[in-house]
C-alpha positions in Angstrom: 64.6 -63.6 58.6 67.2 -61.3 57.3 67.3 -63.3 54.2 63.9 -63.1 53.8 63.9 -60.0 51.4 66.1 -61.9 49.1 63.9 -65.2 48.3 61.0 -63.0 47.3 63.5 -60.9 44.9 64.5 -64.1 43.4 61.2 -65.7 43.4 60.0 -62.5 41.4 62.9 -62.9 39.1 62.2 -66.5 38.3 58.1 -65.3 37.8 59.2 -62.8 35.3 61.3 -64.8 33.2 59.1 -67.8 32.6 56.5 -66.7 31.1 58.5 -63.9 28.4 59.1 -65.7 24.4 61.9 -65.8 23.3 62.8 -63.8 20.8 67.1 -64.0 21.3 67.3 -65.7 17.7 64.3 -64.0 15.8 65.1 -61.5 12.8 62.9 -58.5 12.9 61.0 -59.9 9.6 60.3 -62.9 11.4 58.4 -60.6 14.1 55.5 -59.5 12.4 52.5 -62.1 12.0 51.7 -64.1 8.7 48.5 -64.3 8.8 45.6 -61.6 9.1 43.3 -62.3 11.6 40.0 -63.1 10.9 37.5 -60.4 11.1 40.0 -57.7 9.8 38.8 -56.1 6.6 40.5 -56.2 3.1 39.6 -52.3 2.4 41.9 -50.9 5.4 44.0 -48.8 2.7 43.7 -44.7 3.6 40.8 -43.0 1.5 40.9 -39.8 -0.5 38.9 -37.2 0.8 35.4 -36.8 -0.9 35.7 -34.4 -3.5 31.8 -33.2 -2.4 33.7 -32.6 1.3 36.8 -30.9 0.2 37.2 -27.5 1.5 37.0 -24.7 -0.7 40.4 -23.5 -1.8 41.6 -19.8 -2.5 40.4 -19.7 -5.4 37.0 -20.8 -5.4 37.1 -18.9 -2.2 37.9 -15.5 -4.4 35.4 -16.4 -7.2 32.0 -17.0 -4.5 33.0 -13.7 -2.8 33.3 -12.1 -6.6 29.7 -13.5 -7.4 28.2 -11.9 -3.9 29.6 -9.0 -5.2 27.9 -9.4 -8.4 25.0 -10.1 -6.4 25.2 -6.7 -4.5 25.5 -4.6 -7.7 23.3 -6.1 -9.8 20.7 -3.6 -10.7 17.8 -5.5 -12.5 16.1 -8.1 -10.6 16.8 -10.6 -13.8 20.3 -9.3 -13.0 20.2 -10.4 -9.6 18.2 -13.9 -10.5 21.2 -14.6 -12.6 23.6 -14.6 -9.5 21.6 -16.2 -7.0 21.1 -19.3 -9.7 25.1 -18.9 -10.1 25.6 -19.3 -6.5 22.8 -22.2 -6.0 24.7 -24.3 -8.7 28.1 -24.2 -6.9 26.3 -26.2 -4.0 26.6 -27.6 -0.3 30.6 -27.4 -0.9 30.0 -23.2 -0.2 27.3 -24.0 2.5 29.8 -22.8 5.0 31.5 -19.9 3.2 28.0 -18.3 2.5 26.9 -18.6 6.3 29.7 -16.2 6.9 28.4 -13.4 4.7 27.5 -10.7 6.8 26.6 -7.8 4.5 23.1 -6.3 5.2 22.6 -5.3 1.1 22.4 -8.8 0.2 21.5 -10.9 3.9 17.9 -11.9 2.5 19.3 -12.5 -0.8 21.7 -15.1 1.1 19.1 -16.5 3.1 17.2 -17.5 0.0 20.4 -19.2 -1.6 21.0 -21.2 1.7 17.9 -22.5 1.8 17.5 -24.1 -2.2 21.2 -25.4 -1.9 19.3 -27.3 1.5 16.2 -28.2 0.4 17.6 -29.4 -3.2 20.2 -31.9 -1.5 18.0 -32.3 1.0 20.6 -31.0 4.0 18.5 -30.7 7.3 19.1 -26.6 8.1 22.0 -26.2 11.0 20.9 -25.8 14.2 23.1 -23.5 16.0 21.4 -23.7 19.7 22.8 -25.7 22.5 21.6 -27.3 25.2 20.6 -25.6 28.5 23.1 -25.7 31.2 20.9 -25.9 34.5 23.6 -26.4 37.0 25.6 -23.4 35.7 28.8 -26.0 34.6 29.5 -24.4 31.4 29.0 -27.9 29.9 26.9 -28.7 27.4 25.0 -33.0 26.9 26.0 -34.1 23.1 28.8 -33.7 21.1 31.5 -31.2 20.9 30.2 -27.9 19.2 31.6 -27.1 15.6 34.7 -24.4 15.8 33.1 -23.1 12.3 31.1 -19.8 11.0 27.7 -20.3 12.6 24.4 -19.2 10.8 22.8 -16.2 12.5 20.1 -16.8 14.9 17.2 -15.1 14.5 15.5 -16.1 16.9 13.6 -13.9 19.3 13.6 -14.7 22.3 15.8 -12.1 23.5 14.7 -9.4 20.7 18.3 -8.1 20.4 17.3 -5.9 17.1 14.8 -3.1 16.6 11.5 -4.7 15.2 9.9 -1.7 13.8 13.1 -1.1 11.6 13.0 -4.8 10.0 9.4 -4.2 9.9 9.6 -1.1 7.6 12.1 -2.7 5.6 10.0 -6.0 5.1 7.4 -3.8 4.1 9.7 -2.6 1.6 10.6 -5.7 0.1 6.8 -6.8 -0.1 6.1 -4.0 -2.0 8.8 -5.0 -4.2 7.9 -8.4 -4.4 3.8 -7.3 -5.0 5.4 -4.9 -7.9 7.0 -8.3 -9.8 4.6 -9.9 -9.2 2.3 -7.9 -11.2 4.8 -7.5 -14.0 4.9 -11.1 -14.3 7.7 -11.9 -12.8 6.2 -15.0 -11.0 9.5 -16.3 -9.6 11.7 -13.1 -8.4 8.3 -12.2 -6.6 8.7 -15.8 -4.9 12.0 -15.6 -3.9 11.9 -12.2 -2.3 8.6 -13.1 -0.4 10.6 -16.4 1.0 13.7 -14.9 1.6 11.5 -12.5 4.0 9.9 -14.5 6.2 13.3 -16.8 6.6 14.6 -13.3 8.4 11.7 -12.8 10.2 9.1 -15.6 10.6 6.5 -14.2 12.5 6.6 -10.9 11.2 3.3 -9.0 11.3 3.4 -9.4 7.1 3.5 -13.2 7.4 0.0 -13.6 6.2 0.8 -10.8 3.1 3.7 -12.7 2.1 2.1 -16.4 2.6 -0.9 -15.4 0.2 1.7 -13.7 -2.2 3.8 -17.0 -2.3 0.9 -19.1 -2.7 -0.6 -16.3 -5.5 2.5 -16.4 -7.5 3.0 -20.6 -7.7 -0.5 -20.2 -9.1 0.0 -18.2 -11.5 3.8 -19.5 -12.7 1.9 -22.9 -13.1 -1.0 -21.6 -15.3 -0.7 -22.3 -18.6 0.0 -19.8 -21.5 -3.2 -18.9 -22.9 -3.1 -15.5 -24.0 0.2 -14.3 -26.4 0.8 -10.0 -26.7 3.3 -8.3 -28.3 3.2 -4.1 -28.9 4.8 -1.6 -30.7 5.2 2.1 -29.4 4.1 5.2 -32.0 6.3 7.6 -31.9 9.9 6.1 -31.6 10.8 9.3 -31.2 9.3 11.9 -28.3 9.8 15.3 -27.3 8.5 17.7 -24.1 6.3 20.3 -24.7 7.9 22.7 -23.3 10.9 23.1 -20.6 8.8 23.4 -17.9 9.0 21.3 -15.0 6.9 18.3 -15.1 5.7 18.8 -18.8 3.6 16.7 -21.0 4.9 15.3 -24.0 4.2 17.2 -27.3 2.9 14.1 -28.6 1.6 11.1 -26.3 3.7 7.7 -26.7 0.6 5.2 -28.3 1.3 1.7 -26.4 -0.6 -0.5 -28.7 -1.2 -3.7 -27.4 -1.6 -7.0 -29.4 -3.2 -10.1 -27.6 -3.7 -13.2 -29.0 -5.8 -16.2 -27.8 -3.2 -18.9 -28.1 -5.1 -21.7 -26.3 -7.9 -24.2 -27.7 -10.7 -22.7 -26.5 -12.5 -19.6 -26.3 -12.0 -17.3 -23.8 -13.3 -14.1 -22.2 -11.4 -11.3 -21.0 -12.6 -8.9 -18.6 -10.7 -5.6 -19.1 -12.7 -3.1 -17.9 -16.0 -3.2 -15.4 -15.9 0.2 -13.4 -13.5 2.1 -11.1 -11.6 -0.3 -9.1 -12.3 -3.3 -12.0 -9.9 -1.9 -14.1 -7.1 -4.3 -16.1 -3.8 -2.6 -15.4 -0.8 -2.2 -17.6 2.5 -2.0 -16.1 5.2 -0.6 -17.5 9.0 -1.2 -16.0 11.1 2.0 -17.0 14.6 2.4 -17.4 15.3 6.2 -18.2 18.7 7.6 -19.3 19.6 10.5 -20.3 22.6 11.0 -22.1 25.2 13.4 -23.3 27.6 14.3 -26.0 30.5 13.5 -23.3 29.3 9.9 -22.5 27.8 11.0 -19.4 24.7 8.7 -18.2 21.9 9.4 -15.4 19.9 6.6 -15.0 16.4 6.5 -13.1 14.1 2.9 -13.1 10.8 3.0 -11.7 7.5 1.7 -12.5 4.2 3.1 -14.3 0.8 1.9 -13.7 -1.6 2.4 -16.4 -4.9 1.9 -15.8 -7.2 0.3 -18.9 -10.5 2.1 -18.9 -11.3 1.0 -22.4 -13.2 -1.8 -23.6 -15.5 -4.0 -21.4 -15.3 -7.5 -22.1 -14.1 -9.3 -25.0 -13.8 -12.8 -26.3 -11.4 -14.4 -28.3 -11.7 -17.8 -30.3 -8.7 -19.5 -30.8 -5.7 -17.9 -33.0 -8.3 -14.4 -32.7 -6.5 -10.8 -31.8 -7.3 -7.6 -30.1 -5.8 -4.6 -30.3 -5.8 -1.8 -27.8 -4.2 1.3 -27.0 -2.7 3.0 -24.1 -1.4 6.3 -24.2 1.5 7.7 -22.3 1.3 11.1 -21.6 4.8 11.7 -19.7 7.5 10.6 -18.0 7.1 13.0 -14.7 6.6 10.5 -12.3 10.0 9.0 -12.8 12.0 12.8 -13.1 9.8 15.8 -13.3 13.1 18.0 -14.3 13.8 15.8 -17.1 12.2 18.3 -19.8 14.5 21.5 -18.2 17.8 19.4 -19.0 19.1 19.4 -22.8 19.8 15.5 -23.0 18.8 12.8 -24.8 16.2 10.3 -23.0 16.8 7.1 -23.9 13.5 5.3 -22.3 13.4 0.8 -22.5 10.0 -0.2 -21.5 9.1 -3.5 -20.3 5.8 -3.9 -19.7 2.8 -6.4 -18.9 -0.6 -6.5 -18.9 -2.5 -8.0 -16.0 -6.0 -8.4 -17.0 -8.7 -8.0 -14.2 -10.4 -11.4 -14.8 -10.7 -14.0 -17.5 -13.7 -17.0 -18.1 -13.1 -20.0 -19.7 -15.6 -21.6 -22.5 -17.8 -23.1 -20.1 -18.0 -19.1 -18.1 -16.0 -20.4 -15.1 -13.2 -17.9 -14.3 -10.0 -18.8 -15.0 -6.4 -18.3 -13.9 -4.7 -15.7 -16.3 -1.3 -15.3 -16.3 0.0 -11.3 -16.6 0.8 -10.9 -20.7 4.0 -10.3 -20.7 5.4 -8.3 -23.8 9.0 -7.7 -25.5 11.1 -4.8 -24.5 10.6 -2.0 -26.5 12.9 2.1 -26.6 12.0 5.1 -27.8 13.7 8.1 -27.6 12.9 11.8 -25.5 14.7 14.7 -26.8 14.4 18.1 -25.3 11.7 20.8 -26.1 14.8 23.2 -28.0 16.0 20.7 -30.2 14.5 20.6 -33.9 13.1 17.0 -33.8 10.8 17.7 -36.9 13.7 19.3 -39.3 16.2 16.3 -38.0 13.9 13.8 -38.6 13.7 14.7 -42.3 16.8 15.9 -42.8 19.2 14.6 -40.5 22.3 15.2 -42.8 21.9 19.2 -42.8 21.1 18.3 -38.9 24.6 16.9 -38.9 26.3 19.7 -40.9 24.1 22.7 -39.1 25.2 21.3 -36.0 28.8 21.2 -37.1 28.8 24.7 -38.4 27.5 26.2 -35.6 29.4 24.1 -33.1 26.7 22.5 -31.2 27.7 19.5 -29.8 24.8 18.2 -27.6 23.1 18.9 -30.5 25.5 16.9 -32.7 25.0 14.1 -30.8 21.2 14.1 -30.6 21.0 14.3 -34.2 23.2 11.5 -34.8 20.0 9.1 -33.0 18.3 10.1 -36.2 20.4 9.0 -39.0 19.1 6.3 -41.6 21.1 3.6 -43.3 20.9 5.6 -46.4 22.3 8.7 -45.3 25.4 6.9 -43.3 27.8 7.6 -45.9 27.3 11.2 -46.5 27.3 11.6 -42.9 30.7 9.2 -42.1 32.4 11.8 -44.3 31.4 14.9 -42.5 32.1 13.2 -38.9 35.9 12.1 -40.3 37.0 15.1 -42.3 39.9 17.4 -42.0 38.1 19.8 -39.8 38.4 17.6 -36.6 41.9 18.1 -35.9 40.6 22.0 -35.8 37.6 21.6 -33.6 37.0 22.3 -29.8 37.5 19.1 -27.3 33.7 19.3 -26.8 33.0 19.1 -30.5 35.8 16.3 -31.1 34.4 14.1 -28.3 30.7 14.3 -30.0 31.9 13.6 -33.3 33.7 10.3 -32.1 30.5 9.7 -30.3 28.2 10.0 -33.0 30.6 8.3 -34.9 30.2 5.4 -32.6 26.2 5.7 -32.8 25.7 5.3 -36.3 27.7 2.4 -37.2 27.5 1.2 -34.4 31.4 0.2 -33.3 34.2 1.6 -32.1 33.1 3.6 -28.7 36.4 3.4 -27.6 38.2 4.2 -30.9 40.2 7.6 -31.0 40.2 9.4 -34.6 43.1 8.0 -36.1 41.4 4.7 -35.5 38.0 5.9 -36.8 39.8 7.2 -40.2 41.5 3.8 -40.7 37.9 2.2 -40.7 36.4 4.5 -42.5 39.1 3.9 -45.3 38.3 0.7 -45.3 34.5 0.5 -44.7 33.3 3.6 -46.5 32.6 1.6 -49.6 30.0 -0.7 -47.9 28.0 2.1 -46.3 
């Protein structure tokens, strides 16, 4: 029995050996197989990465975050429009990067561009939630969760925010939104209306913000049937006095042009009693400048109400004129008339009529009339408007004389193409080099007003150009 160990040692041995190919007189080419087997696929080589999945590198990185910027800064809503399109065009690649922008001045704005880049390559939204965990495990069913940024959640189950502070500020932004809209701006009103309910869907301003949305498709689809254009009478204002809140000494005129550009007759109902009025809003931009390049600017909006007229109809290719006047400026900075700058107002405006009635009397969708951008200037009560208006070469020299920059600069605003020469030569003379810092910088900045070049241009640059130039002026 003792050698009993032994036999199955060599039984194991002889087992082992058997069955094991020999391979003693094999080269290491000869090892790997000839043939493919049959089911393997021709296409095994290793793919390059999709360029639509490739991660964003530094660069693009720096450029979206220089956009959002943009985006933050902008100051018109056009302005803003711009960006957000910018940002929709560089597509699902920036998906990721966007859901990690956490900056409260532009979160809605955000929203808004996640949600076309989804819905225009039809990406189904990312669901951040996870599946309940009954038994307390700390597991989760499905698939491992992704180690990336994660979209907020706003959902409210919890109601980790305060409500009544989203609320105000969605009020806010509806009021915004009701504003473009009634300027004509069908679109921006749209995407501030959806980018608000995305933060907040069952805000108490759903229903507002729903009937907005649906308003301003409606109108952005109607066609153009009525064409206006305006001019304003005087390009050139003045206060009254230099009173708080004053009146200007002459009214702006808006005088409105509409045109029926359709194929058909229609009917325009401008005016029919208090609360029937068509309204005319005005989108201001109000600086007021100085001699030193200094700038305050205010924006705001006017509402002018139309109480003239009735109703009207137009045949095709037929105009009507009407006029609004403006009587101030108040609403926007009642202390503008007690400072001695020059107002520099840009008016956008839009008319949107109360109700309109096709050929057959059925009322019709009407579109706000929107009209181009026109300025005028506002120049303070003390300033001799009249006498530089007429004369704005002694304006120039009085000015000069007396050392009166502000006034200097003012009067520059006034100078026609005719008298550009005569004024060029008083601007560059000898005296400069002699003249107070205050007088130097508003000669350089007149300089730059009436011909238009050369802001930056110091006086040794200005009299090169003016060698060269003064000929054609």
């Amino acid at each position: 029995m003792r050698f009993l160990p032994y036999v199955i040692c060599l039984l194991l041995v002889a087992a082992c050996t058997s069955g094991a190919p020999d391979i003693s007189n094999t080269s290491d080419d000869d090892f790997v197989a000839s043939d493919a087997a049959g089911d393997a696929r021709s296409d095994n080589a290793v793919k390059t990465q999709n360029a639509k999945d490739k991660p964003l590198d530094k660069n693009e990185t720096q450029a979206a975050a220089l956009l959002i910027n943009d985006l933050e800064d902008a100051k018109t809503d056009d302005d803003r429009n711009a960006v957000i399109e910018k940002l929709v065009e560089l597509g699902p690649r920036y998906l990721e990067f966007y859901r990690t922008i956490d900056r409260e001045e532009v979160a809605l704005d955000m929203m808004f561009v996640i949600r076309r880049i989804e819905r225009e390559n039809n990406i189904k939204p990312k669901d951040n939630t996870t599946t309940d965990d009954p038994l307390g495990t700390g597991k989760t069913e499905g698939s491992a969760q992704s180690t990336g940024p994660k979209e907020p959640d706003y959902s409210h189950d919890k109601e980790d925010f305060n409500r009544t502070e989203v609320e105000q500020f969605l009020a806010v932004r509806l009021a915004q939104a009701q504003q473009m809209l009634d300027s004509g701006r069908h679109d921006a009103a749209r995407q501030v209306a959806e980018a608000a309910i995305t933060l907040l869907p069952d805000s108490r301003l759903r229903g507002d913000f729903d009937a907005l949305i649906s308003k301003a498709k409606g109108e952005s689809q109607a066609d153009l049937i009525v064409a206006g254009t305006l001019t304003l009478e005087p390009e050139n204002l003045q206060y009254a006095s230099d009173q708080k809140g004053a009146l200007f000494a002459r009214a702006l005129q808006i005088r409105c042009f509409l045109k029926n550009v359709s194929k058909d007759p229609i009917t325009l109902r401008l005016y029919e009693g208090e609360g029937k009025e068509s309204i005319l809003q005005l989108a201001v931009t109000y600086e007021q400048q100085d001699y030193g390049g200094n700038v305050m600017t205010q924006r705001g909006n006017v509402r002018l109400p139309i109480t003239g007229g009735s109703t009207i109809t137009l045949q095709p290719n037929e105009s009507y004129e009407m006029t609004v006047p403006l009587e101030s400026l108040a609403s926007l900075d009642s202390d503008a008339p007690r400072k001695n700058a020059l107002g520099v107002v840009e008016i956008d405006a839009a008319l949107r009529v109360y109700g309109a009635l096709d050929a057959d009397g059925e009322p019709l969708i009407l579109r706000p009339v929107k009209f181009p951008i026109r300025t005028v200037h506002v120049f303070p009560s003390s300033f001799d408007l009249s006498g530089a208006t007429s004369r704005p070469i002694t304006a120039v020299r009085n000015a000069l004389d007396k050392g009166e920059a502000q006034a200097l600069f003012m009067a520059s605003h006034l100078v026609g193409q005719s008298d550009r020469r005569a004024v060029g030569d008083l601007l560059v003379a000898d005296d400069f080099d002699d003249s107070t810092l205050a007088m130097q910088r508003s000669r350089l900045l007149a300089l730059s007003v009436v011909f238009q070049t050369g802001k930056t241009w110091d006086i040794k640059r200005w009299r090169k150009w003016w060698d060269e130039n003064r000929l054609r002026q």
